[in-house]
C-alpha positions as CSV (number, residue, x, y, z in Angstrom):
1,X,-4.8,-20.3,39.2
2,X,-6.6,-17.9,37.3
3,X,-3.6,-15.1,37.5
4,X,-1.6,-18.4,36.5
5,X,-3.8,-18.8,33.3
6,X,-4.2,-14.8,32.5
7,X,0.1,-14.9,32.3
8,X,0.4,-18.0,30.4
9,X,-2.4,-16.2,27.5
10,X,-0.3,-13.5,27.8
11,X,3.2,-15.2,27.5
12,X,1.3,-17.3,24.7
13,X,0.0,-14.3,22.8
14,X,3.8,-12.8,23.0
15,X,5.3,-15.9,21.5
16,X,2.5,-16.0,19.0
17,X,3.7,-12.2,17.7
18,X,7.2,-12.6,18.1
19,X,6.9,-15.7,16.0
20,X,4.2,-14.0,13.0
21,X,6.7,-10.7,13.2
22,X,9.7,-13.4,12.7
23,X,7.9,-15.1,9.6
24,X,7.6,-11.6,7.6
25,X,11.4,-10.5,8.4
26,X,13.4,-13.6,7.8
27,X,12.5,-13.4,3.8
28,X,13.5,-10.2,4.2
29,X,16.7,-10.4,6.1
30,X,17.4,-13.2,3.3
31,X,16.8,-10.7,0.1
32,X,18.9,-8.2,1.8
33,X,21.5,-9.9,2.7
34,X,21.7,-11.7,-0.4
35,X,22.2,-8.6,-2.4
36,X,26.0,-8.1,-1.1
37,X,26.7,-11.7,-2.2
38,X,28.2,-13.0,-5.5
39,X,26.1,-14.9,-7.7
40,X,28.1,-17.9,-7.4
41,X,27.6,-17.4,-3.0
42,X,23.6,-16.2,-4.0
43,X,22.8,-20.1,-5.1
44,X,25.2,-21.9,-3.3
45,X,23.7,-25.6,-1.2
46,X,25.5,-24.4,1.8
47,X,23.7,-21.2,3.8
48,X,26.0,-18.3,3.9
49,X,24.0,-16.3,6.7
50,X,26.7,-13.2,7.6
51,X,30.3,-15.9,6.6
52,X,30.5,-14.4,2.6
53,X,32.2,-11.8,0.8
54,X,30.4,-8.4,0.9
55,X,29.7,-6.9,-2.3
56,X,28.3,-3.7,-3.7
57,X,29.0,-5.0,-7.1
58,X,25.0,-5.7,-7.7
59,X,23.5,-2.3,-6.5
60,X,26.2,-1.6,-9.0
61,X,25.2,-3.4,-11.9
62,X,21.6,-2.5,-11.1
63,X,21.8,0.9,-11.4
64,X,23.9,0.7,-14.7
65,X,21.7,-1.8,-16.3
66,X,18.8,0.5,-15.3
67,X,18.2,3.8,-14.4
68,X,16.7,3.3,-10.6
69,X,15.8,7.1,-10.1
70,X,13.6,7.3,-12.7
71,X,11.7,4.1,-11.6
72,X,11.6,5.4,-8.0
73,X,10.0,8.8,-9.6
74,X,7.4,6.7,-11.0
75,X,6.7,5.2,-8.3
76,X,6.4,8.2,-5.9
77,X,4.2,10.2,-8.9
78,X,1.5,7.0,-8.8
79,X,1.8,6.4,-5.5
80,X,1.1,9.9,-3.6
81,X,-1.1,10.9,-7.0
82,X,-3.3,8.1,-6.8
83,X,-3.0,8.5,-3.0
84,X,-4.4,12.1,-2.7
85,X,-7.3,11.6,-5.7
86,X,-8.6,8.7,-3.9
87,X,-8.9,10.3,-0.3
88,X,-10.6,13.5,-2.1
89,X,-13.1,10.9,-3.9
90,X,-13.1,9.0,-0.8
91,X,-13.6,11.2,1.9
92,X,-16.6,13.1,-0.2
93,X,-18.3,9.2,-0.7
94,X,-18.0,8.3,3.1
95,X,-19.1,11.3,4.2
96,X,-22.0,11.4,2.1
97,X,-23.0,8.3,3.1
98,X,-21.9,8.3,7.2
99,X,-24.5,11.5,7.8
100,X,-26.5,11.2,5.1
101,X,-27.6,7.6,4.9
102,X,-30.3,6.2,2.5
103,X,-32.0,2.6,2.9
104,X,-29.4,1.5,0.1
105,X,-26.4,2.8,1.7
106,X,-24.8,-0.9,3.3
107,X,-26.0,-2.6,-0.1
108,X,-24.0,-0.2,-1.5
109,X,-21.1,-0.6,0.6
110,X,-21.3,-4.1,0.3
111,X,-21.4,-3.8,-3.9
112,X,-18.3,-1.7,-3.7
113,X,-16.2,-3.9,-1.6
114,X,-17.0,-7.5,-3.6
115,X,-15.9,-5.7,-6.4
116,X,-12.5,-6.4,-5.2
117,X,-13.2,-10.3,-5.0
118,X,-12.7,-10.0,-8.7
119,X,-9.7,-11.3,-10.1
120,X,-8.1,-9.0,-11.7
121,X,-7.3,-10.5,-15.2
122,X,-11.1,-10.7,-15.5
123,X,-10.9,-7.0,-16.5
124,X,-7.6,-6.8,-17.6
125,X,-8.7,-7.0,-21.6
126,X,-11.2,-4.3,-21.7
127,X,-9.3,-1.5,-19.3
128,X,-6.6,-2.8,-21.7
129,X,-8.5,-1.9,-24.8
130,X,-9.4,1.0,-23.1
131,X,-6.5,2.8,-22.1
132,X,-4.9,2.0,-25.7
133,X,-7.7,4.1,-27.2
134,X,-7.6,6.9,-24.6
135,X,-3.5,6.8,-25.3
136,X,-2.9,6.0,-21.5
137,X,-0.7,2.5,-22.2
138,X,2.7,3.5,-20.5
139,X,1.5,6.7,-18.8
140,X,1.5,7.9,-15.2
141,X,-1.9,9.0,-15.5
142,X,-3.2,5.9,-16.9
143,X,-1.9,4.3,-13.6
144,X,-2.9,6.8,-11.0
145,X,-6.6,6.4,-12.7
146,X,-6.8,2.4,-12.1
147,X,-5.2,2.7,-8.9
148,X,-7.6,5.2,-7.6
149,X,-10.1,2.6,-9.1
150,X,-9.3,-0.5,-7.9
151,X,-8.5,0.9,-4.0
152,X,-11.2,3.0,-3.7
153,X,-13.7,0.4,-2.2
154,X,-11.6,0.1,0.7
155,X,-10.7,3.4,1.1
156,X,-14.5,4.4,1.0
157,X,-15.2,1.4,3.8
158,X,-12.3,2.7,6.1
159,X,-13.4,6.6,5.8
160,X,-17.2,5.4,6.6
161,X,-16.2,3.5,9.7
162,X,-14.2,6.3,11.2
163,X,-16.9,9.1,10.1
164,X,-19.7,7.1,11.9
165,X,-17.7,7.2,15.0
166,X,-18.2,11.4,15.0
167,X,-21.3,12.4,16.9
168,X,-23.4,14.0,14.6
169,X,-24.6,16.4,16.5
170,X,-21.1,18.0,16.5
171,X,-21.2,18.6,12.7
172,X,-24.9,20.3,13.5
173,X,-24.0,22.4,15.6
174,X,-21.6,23.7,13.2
175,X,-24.0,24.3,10.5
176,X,-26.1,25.8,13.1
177,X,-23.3,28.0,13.7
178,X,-23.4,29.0,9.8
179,X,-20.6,26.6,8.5
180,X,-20.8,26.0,4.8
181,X,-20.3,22.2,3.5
182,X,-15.9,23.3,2.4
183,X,-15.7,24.5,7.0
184,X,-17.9,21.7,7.8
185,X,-15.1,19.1,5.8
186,X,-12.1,21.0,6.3
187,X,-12.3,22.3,9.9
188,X,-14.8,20.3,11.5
189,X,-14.7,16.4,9.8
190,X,-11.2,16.3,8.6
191,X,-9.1,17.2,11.9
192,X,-11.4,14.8,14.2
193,X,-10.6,12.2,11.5
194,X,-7.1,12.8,10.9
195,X,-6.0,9.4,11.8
196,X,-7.8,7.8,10.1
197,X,-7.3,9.7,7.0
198,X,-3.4,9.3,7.7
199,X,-4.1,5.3,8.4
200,X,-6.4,5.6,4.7
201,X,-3.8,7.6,3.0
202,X,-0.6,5.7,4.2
203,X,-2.7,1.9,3.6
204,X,-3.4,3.0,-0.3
205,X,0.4,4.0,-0.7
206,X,1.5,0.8,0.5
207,X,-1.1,-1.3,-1.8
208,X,-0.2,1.3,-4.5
209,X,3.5,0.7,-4.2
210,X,3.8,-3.1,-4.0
211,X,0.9,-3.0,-6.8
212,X,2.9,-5.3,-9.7
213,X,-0.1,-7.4,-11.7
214,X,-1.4,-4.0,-13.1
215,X,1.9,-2.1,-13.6
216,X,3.5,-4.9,-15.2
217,X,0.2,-4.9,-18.1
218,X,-0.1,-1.6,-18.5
219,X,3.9,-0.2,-18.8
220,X,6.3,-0.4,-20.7
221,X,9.4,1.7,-20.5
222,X,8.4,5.6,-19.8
223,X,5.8,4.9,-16.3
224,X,7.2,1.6,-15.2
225,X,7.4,1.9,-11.3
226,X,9.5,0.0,-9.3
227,X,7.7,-3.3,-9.6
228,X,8.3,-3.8,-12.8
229,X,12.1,-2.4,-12.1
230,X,12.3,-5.8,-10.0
231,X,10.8,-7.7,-12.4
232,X,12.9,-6.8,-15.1
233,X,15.7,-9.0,-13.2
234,X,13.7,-12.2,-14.0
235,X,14.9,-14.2,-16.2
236,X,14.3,-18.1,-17.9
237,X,17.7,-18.4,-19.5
238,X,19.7,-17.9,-16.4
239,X,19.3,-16.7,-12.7
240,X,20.7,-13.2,-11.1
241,X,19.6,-14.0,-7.3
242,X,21.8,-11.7,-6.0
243,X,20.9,-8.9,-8.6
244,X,17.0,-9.2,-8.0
245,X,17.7,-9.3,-4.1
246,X,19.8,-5.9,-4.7
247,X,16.5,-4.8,-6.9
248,X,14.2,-5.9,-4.4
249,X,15.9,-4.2,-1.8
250,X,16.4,-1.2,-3.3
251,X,12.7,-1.2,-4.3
252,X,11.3,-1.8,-1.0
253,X,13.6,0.4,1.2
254,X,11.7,3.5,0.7
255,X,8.5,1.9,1.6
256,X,9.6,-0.1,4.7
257,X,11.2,3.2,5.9
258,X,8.0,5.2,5.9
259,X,6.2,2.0,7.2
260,X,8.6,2.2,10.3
261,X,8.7,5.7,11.0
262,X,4.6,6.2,10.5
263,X,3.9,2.6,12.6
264,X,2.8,4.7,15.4
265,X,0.2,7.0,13.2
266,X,-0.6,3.6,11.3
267,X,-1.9,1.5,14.6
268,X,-3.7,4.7,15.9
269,X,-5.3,5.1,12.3
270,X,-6.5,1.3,12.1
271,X,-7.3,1.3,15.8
272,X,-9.5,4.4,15.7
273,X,-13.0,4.5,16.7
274,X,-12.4,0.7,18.3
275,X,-13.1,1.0,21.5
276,X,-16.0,3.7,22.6
């Protein structure tokens, strides 16, 4: 009975994934294949699934309406810029705080993290204000800066979980050994924490990418990433499913491939320092 019970949680826990991993992909499946379909097949009543008549006409149109390329350049400057600042930052915070604790160190942690429980268009008027005076409104930089900003909470509490799972006495025995605070981070912590900086790193470029409500307020024309390349196809006066499916695909291609081909690093990343 009991090996009875231990397949059916099993079987019941398989089901329950296959069914969650089914839930992301089908609106997926649905933008992508509604980008090679007219407009008139994108809104027809009747569900085209693979019966319609394949199109490149809207990755067509897209990328002579807008330039693409220069989107997906400003996407990949903010994304691996912001990206590399914040694990620099990052890694010196959690580090800090992982093997040099004070009584204040979880209160904090805690102060950094709730910060993200803000909405965000509480402080959209002042960093608004802000960045027009500093002349960072439709700048590269101005983005990298608040995206370092608003991901850096979690990025500190991911580094400080994975640094508490090093043994201290590892990182004495290299000072012990003469290593200066630049060995101690570079040869010691960094390569026994490598996944889950990779895990850190590849978490913020995903967040960073997909980011829209701040690239939307902050760009215009010359930074615009490729969220607001998507939303550029959004219109009131009349719908262009089939051209914002071809946006939408094009914009989330490069990030689902890295996702797929760094799901292995990515588990081991999240995973690491879970079971001792």
């Amino acid at each position: 009975m009991k090996i009875v019970m231990v397949y059916f949680k099993k079987g019941l826990v398989t089901v329950a994934a296959w069914g969650l991993g089914l839930l992301i992909f089908v609106p997926i499946l649905w933008t992508v294949l509604t980008s090679f379909k007219t407009e008139e097949e994108a809104v027809a009543p009747n569900l085209h699934i693979l019966n319609f008549s394949w199109t490149l006409e809207n990755y067509i149109e897209v990328q002579a309406r807008s330039d693409y390329f220069h989107h997906f350049w400003n996407s990949v400057v903010i994304s691996f810029g912001s990206t590399a600042i914040g694990l620099v930052i990052a890694v010196m915070a959690a580090w800090a705080m992982a093997f040099f604790p004070r009584r204040n160190t979880k209160d904090i942690l805690s102060w950094m993290l709730s910060t993200k429980m803000m909405p965000a268009v509480g402080a959209l008027i002042p960093i608004f204000l802000i960045f027009r005076d500093l002349n960072l409104l439709d700048s590269k930089m101005g983005l990298i800066i608040i995206m370092v900003l608003i991901n850096l909470p979690i990025m500190v509490w991911m580094l400080y979980s994975y640094f508490k799972e090093i043994p201290l006495a590892i990182l004495e025995a290299s000072r012990m050994d003469g290593a200066g605070l630049w060995s101690e981070v570079t040869l010691i912590l960094a390569p026994m924490a490598l996944p889950g900086l990779f895990s850190t790193g590849l978490l913020n470029l995903i967040l960073v990418w997909n980011e829209a409500f701040w690239t939307l307020n902050l760009t215009a024309a010359d930074a615009a990433p490729l969220s607001a390349f998507i939303a550029s196809y959004s219109s009131p006066e009349e719908l262009f499913y089939a051209k914002l499916s071809a946006a939408s695909t094009l914009a989330i291609a490069p990030i689902l491939i890295i996702g797929w081909f760094s799901q292995k690093q990515l588990v081991r990343g999240l995973t690491f320092g879970a079971v001792k």
